[in-house]
N, C-alpha and C positions, 0 to 999 in steps of 0.2 A: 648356842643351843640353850634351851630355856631348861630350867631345874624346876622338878615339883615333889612336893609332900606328899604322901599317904600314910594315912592307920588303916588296916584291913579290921573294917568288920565284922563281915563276917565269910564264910566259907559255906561254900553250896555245891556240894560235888566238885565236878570240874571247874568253878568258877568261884574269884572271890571280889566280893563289895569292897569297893576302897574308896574313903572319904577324904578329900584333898583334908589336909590340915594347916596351908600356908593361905590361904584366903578363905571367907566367910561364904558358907553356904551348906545348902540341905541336899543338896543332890550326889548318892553315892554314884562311880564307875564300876560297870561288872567290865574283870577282866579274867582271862582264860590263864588258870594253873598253871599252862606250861611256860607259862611266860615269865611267870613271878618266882623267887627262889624258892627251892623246894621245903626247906625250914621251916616256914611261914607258920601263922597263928592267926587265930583273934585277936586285935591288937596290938600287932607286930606292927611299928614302923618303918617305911621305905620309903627312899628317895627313886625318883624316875631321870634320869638323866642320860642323854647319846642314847637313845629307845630300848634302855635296859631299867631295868629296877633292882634296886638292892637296898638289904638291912642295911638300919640303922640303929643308933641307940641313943634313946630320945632321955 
């Protein structure tokens, strides 16, 4: 299974932008709150691994 980066963003209600950070590019993911740990921030980064996400400390 393949591993990915993200920084959130930002936060928009129920959904938050997340910008890969392990490859080059302009295009954020909107992903749904419930998905992501409930912790979360501006800024926070997550690793995506096995179709979960979790803190990390970058």
């Amino acid at each position: 299974m393949n591993t990915f980066y993200y920084q959130v963003m930002s936060i928009d209600g129920d959904y938050a932008n997340l910008k890969r950070t392990d490859e080059e590019g302009e295009d954020l993911k909107l992903v749904a709150r419930a998905l992501l740990p409930p912790e979360i921030r501006e800024g926070t980064m997550l690793k995506y691994e096995w179709m979960q996400y979790e803190i990390i400390d970058a």
